[in-house]
N, C-alpha and C positions, 0 to 999 in steps of 0.2 A: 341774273339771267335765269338761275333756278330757281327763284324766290318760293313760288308755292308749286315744285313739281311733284312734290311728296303725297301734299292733301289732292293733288287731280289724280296721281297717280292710282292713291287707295281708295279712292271713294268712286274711280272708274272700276276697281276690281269687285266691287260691290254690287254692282248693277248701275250707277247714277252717272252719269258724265260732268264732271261737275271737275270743273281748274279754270284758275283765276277768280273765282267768284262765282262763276255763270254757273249756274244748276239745272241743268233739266232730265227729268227722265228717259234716260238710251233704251235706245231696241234693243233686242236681244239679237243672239246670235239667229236670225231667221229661217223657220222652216218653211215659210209660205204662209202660215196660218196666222199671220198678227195684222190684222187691220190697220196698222199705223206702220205698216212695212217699208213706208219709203220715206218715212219722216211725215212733216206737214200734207197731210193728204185732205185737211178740210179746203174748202175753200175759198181763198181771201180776196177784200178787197183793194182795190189801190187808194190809198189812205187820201183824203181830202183835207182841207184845212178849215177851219171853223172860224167865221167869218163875226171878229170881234172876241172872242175868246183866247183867254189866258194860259187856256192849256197845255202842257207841253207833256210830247210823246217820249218813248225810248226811257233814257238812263239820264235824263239831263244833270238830275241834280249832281252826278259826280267824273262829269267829265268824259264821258264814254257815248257812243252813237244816240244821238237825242236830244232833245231838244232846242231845235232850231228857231222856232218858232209856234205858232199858234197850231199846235200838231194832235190831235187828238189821238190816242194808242189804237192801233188796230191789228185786229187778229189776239189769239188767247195769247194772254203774257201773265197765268197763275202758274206759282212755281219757280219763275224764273229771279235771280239774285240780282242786284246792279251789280253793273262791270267794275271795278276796283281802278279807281283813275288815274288817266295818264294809256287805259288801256283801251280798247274799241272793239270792234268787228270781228269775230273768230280769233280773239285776245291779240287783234294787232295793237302797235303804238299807235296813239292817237294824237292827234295836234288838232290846235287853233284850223276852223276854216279857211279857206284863202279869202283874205280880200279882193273886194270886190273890185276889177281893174275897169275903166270906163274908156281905155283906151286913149285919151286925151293927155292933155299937158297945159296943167291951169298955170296961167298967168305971165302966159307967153303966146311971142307970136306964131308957133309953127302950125301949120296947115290943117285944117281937117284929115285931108287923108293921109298925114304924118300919122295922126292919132290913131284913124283906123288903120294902116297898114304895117308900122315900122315901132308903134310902142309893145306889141307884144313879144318881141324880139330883145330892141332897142330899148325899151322903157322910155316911160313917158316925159322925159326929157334929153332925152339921145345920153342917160347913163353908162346905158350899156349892163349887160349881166352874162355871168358865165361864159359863154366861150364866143358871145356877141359883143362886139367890139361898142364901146363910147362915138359917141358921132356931136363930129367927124373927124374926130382923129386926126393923125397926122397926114391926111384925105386935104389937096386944095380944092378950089371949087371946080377945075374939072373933073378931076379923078374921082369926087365925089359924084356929081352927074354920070360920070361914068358905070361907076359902080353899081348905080342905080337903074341905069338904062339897061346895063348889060346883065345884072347879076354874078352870080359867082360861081365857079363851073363844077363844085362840090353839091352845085344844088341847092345848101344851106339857103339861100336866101334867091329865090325868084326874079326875074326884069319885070321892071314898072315901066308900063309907057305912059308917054301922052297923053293917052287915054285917061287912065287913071292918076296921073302926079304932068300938069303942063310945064312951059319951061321956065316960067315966070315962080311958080308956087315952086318949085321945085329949089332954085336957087335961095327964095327967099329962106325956107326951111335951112337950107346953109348959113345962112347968115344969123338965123335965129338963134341954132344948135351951135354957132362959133361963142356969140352972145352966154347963151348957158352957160356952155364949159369955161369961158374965162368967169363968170359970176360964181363959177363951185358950185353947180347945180345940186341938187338934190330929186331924189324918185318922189315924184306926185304920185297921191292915191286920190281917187275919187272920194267925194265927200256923200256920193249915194253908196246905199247899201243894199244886199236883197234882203236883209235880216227884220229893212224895217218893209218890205213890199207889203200893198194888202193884198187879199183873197183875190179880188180881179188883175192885179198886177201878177200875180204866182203863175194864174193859169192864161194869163195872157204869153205868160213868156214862155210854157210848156208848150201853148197849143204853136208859138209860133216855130218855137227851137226845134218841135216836133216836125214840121215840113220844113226843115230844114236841115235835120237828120235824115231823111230820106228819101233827100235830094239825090238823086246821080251827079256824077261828075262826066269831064269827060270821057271817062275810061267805062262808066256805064256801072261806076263801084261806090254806093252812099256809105253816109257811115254806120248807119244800118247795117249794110254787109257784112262788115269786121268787128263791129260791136255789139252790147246788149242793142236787145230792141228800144230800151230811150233812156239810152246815156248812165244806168245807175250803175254803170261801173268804175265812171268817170267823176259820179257823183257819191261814192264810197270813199275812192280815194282821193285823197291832197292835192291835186294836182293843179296848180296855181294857173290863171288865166294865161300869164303870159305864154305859158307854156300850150296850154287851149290854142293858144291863138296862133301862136307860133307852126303848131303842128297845122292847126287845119289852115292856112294858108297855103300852106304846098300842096291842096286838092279842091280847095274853094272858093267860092268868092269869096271877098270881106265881110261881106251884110252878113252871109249864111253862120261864118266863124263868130259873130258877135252873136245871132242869135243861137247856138248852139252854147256859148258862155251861158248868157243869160237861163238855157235849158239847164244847163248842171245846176244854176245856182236855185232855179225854179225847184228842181227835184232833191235837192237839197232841205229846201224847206218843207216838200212834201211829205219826206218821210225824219223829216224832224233829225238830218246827221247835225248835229253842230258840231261835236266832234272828229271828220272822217279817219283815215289810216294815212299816215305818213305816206309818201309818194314813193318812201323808202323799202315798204309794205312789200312781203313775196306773199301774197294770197295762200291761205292753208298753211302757210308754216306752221306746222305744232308746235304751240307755247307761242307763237308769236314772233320768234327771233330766231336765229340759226347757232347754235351751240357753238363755243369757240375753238379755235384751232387752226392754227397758220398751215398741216399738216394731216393729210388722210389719218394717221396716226395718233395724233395730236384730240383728233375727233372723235375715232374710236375710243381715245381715251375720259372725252368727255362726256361721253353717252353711256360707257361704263359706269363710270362716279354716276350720272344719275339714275339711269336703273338700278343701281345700290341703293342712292340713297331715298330712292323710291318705295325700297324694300321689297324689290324683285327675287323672289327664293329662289332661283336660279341662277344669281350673280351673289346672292349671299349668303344660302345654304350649301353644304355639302348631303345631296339626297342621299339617304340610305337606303330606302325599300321602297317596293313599290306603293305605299299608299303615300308616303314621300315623294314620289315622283309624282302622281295621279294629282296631289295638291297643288304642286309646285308647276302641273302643264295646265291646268284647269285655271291657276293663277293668269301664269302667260299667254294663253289665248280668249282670255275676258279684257289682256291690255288694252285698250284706245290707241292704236298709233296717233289719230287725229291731235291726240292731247297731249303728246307724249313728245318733250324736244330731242330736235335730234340734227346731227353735223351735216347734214346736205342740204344746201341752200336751193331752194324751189324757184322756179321762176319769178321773176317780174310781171304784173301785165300788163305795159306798154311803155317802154324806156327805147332812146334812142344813142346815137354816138355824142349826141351831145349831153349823155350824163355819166358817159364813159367808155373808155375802151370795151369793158365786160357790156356792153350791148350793143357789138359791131359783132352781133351774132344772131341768130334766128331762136334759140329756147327761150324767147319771152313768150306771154299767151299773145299776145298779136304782134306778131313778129313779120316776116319776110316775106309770105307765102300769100298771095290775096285770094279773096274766094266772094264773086262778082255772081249772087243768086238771084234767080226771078222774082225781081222785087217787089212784083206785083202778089205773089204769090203768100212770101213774105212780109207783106204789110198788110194781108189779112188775116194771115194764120199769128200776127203779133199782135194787132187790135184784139181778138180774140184771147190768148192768153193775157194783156194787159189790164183787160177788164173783169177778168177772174183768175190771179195766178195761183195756180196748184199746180203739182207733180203730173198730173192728167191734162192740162192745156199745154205743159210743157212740152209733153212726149209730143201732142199734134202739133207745137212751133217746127218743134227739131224735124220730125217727121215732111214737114211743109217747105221748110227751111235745105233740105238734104236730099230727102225722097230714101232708098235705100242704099244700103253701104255696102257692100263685099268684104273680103277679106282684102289687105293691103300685102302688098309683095314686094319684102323688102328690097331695098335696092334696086329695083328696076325702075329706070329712070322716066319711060316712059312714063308709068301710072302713078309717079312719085308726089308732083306736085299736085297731082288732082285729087290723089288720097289726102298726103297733108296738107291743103287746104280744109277738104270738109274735116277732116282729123283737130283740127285747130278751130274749126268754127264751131264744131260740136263741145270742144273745152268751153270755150269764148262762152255759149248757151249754155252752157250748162254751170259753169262758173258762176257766171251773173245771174242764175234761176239760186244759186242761195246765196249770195247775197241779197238779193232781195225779199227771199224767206225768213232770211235772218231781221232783217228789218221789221219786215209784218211779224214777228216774234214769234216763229214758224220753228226755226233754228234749224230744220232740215239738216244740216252737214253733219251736226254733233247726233240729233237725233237715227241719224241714220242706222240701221242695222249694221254688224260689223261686215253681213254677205247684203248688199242695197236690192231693192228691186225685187223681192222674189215673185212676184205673181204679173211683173211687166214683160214681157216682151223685149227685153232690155236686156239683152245678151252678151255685150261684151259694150265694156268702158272705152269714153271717147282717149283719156287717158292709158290704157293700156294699148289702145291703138297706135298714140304716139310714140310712144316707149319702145314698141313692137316694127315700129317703120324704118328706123336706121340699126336697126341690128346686122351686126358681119356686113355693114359696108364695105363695098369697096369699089375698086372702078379701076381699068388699067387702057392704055392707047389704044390698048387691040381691041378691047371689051371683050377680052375672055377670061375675066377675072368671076370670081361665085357672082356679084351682080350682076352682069351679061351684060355690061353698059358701058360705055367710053368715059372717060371725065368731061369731055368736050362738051359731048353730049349734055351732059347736066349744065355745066356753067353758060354754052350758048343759049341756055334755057332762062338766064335769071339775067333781069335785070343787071347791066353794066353797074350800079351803085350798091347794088345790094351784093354783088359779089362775094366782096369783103367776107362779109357774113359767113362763106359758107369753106372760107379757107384756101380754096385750090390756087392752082387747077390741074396738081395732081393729087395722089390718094392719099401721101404720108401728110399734105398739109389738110387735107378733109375730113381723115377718119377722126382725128383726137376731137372737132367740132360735132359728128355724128357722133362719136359714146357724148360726150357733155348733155347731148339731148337726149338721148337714149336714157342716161341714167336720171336727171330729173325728172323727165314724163314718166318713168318706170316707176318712183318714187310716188308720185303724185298716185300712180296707179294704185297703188299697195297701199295707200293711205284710204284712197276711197270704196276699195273690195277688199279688204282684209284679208280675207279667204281665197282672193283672185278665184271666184267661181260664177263671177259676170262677166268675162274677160272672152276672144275669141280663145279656141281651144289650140291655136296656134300659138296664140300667144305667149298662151300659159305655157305650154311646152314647149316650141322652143324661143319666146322671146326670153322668158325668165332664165331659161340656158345661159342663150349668148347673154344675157346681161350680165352674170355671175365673172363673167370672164375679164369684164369693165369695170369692175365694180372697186372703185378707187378706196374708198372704204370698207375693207374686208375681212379686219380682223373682230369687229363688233356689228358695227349697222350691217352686213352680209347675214350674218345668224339670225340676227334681230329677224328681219324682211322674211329671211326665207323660212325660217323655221315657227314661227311667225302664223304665215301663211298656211302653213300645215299645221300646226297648232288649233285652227279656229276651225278648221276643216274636221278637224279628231273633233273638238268640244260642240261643235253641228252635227256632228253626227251620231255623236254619245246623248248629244238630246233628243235628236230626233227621229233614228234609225228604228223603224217598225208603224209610223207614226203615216197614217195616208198622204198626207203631202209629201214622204220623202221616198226616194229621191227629189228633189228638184231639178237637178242638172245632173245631167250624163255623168260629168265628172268624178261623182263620187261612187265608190264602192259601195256595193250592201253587204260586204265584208269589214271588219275593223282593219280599221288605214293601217293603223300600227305594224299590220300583217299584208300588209298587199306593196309587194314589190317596186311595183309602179308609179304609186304613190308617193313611196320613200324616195326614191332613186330621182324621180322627175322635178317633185318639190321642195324634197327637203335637203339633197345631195351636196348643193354648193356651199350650204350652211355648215354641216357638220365635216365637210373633206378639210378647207382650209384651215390652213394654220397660221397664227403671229409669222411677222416679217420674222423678225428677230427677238431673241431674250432682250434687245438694248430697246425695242420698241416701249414706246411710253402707255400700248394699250398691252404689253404681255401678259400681265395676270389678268386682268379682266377677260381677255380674250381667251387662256386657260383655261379661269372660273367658268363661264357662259358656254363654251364650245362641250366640255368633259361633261357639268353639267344637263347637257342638250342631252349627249348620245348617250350618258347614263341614265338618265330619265326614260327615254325611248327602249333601252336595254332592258329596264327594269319591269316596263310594262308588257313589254313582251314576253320575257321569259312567265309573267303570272297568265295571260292569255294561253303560252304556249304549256300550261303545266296542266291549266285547265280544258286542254282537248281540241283546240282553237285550230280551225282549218287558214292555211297560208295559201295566199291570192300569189302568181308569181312569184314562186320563191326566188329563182332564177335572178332579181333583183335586189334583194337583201342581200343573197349571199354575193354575189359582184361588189356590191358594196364595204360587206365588210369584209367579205376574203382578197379583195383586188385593192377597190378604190383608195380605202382608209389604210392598207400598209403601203401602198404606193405612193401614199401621201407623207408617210416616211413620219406619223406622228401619233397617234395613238397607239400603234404597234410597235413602242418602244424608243421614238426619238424624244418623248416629254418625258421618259424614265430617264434615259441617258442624261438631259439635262437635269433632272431632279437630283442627281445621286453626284454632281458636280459641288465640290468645298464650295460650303457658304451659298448656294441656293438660295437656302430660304431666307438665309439673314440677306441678302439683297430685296426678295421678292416676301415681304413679309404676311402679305395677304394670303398666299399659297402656304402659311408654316403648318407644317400637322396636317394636311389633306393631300399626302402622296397616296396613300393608299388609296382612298375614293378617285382620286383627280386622275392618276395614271396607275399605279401596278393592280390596281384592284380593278380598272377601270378594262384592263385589258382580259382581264381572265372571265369577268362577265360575261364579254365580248365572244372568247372562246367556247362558253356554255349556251350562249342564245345561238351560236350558228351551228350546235351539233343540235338542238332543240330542233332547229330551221327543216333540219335537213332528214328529223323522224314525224314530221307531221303532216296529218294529209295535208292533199292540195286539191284546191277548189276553184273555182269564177267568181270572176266580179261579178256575176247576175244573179251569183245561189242565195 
């Protein structure tokens, strides 16, 4: 699972983004002034196929997104490594495409619209798969007509009339599927494939899948609405027809669901996936897979071992001086989170209960929440970026797609669903704009600056938005709880099946379902702002508050994120502070962070206050190492600013900090000594041996000398 975290790791500290294989040149920490500020900013087109040519796009030869077919490469791909196989799309697992399902069942007698309606379910022999029953079962022939007449009051599976299945075809189909099942049937696969379609069959089946992606239903909601605008989200990842077929059933006709199949497999070929990502796939997971660990603990302790074994000088130095330190924070805010694995598993984007208990919840990207946009409006501002996709037709999708956003206010129930809806459709857009930059060899996600955006308009993350929506829930009878809302309220509001999802219908079965979301989409956030300085300014303060308070993993990934955060903020600023573009955003001081109160206490606070659960935690030393670490680095920088005459922005903040926060925290002021000076310490905790003096006694007299430093030096503004 860590195979090559080491080589992404160092060669991300370098300036290159480069793990797994994949190589391309990263942004820099951005001041506004680099032309290539949002990644892929030329712009591309959507790849065509070549009509009678051999050539094959992407990575084909080694197993990774490419080469489907007769795909010619498009967009710049100098530079770029093959993906190392077995691996794919922003180094997800890759598998076999699905085969192609035709819906039918050769060499039997069951019905036409057996085929079209009940084999993407049933399979094409009434097999049966996963939590869909074999047919028919221990089903006689009425109870199976019944079944089928009435459906099933879970929903799972829809009533067929008349209309569509008579009463003749209907039985015979029984007697067919009794036949089967006594024969030992076996799953039929179609003997067509899209792999061999030509040129006019590819875009036969795009142009048709394509009106019929953007079709309405009856609720006035295509799948346009919840999805990319044509399907390549569906066409990244694995996700087997039957399963296609299965879901859009329960919103569309049959014809529309088969030509929508046919669309994935079309765009498939278009941009040459032979590979896609497992169905298993959490989009953006750095490294591709989620670090192991049965236990929040368990996890901090595996992200530990690899930012060790990454050679992170903050988890494997003992800093002595400030130019020690200045190395060691210049190191950790060049990190790539993007690249970098780590123990919180990121959403799914689009699982149902039928792949498990873990998705009778709403933090997938298209999850519970619908969002039904002027589709009119939306299929011209999607034509439009489909025929030249860049970061710039993006922003007019999204823009077209939304209109503008406000600030979201958490917990109020009223404005809840209408924020996260566009909250979740703005992911969804944004999501699927690199995956398909990725495609076109764009890579947008990795290329991105570690602050994205600086010269857009593009003010706060769809993603910090989410993150920022369910913070300090709560909800109580009376609705005079901090969210000012009833439970009722909310739950009369969703969907009787979707319920489930959201926990209630009071607040102790809801909240633990809000932080789960809260800290995934917070996660995703800090993956794609580093800096969190595109983020709304609420957000930042206090959505990153209250997340800190959730934050199930706290003795590592906590420092990691937040200190982190303010780590890339100091290393933007040290580049760029005097420089006409900067400031960029309010956010930042024209004072050295280091020294501005506000700063420290708002972003870096919940990092450096916590401590290990316990000495018996399996993340203790690591948690030790990275924590003492942090605040002697920050100690160390300080005191050389503060010697050299350096004016403090809010002092009032620092010292809170260390005279209040950090001995009420009952650990750097003296409870990591008391533990250290315990028999046999170190021969338990052998990583810590010979680093008491830096890690705690030494750690704390520092500490002592920077806040009388604090407390003789002028004070200034964040505007001087």
């Amino acid at each position: 699972m860590l195979r090559n975290f080491r080589s992404c790791f160092v060669v991300g500290l370098v300036g290159l983004a480069a793990c797994q294989g994949s190589v391309v040149e990263r942004g820099e920490v951005n001041g506004g002034n680099d032309e290539r500020s949002g990644g892929g900013r030329s712009e591309t087109r959507e790849p065509k196929l070549s009509a009678g040519s051999d050539q094959k796009g992407g990575n084909s030869s080694n197993g990774g997104l490419g080469g489907g077919g007769a795909l010619a490469p498009v967009g710049p791909s100098a530079g770029l490594k093959e993906t190392p196989a077995g691996r794919g799309l922003f180094d997800c697992p890759a598998v076999e495409a699905p085969v192609y399902e035709d819906g039918s069942a050769k060499g039997v007698s069951v019905s036409a619209a057996f085929g079209r309606y009940c084999t993407g379910c049933h399979g094409g022999a009434g097999e049966g798969q996963g939590l869909y029953p074999a047919l028919p079962g221990k089903l006689d022939e009425a109870a199976y007509v019944q079944a089928v007449r009435q459906g099933r009051d879970n929903k799972a599976m829809p009533a067929f009339g008349i209309d569509i299945l008579d009463e003749a075809t209907l039985r015979a189909d029984y007697a067919a599927l009794k036949t089967l099942a006594s024969n030992g049937r076996k799953p039929t696969q179609s003997t067509a494939s899209a792999q061999t379609w030509t040129e006019t069959q590819v875009n036969d089946a795009y142009k048709r899948g394509m009106v019929a992606w953007r079709k309405p239903d009856s609720q006035g909601a295509a799948c346009a609405s919840c999805h990319s605008p044509d399907a390549i989200d569906l066409a990244v990842i694995a996700y087997p027809d039957a399963a296609v077929m299965r879901r859009g059933a329960l919103h569309i006709p049959a014809d529309d669901v088969l030509a929508i199949r046919d669309l994935i497999h079309a765009q498939r070929r278009r941009f040459g996936i032979k590979n896609p990502c497992s169905a298993d796939w959490r989009p953006f997971q750095p490294g591709g897979e989620v670090l192991p660990g049965n236990t929040p603990q368990e996890q901090d302790a595996s992200l530990g071992a690899s930012l060790a074994s990454g050679g992170l000088l903050l988890m494997t130095e003992a800093i002595g001086d400030a130019e020690a330190a200045k190395k060691a924070f210049r190191q950790f805010a060049q990190l790539d989170l993007r690249r970098t694995p780590i123990g919180i598993a990121l959403p799914h984007w689009t699982r149902d209960p039928f792949n498990g208990s873990a998705h009778q919840t709403f933090d997938d990207w298209i999850g519970a929440v619908d969002f039904t946009p002027n589709l009119g409006a939306l299929i011209s501002a999607s034509d439009a970026y489909l025929a030249s996709a860049s970061d710039e037709t993006y922003f007019a999708l999204e823009r077209a797609a939304l209109g503008s956003l406000g600030n979201a206010n958490a917990g109020q129930f009223h404005d809840w669903f209408n924020n996260a809806s566009r909250g979740k459709r703005r992911s969804i857009l944004l999501g699927s704009h690199y995956f398909r930059m990725a495609l076109l060899k764009q890579n947008s996600w990795y290329e991105l600056p570690l602050v994205p955006y600086p010269k857009e308009s593009f003010r706060y993350s769809p993603f910090a938005l989410m993150g920022g929506m369910t913070q300090e829930f709560g909800c109580s009878p009376s609705g005079g709880s901090f969210a000012g809302g009833r439970c009722e309220d909310l739950m009369n509001r969703i969907a009787v099946s979707e319920r489930p999802k959201f926990g209630g219908p009071t607040e102790a079965q809801m909240s633990p379902r809000f932080d789960s979301f809260t800290h995934t989409w917070w996660t995703m956030a800090n993956l794609f702002d580093q800096g969190m300085l595109r983020s709304e300014d609420n957000a930042i303060d206090g959505g990153m508050f209250y997340w800190a308070g959730r934050f199930p993993q706290g003795e590592v990934h906590m420092p990691l994120f937040y200190a982190h955060a303010f780590a890339v903020r100091w290393l933007y600023q040290s580049d760029h502070a005097g420089k006409p573009s900067y400031p960029v955003v309010s956010a930042l001081s024209r004072q050295p962070l280091l020294l501005d109160g506000s700063a420290i206490t708002d972003r870096t606070f919940p990092g450096l206050v916590g401590k290990p659960s316990s000495e018996d935690s399996a993340a203790f030393e690591w948690s030790v190492i990275f924590r003492s670490n942090l605040l002697r680095s920050i100690l160390l920088m300080q005191k050389e600013l503060l010697d050299g005459g350096a004016t403090v922005v809010r002092p009032e903040g620092l010292l809170s900090l260390y005279e209040t926060a950090l001995p009420n925290a009952g650990w750097y002021s003296g409870g990591l000594v008391e533990l250290w000076n315990k028999p046999e310490f170190e021969a338990r905790h052998p990583r810590l041996a010979g680093k008491k003096q830096l890690l705690a006694t030494g750690l704390n007299s520092l500490m002592t000398e920077v806040i009388a430093k604090i407390k003789k030096a002028p004070v200034g503004n964040s505007s001087n």
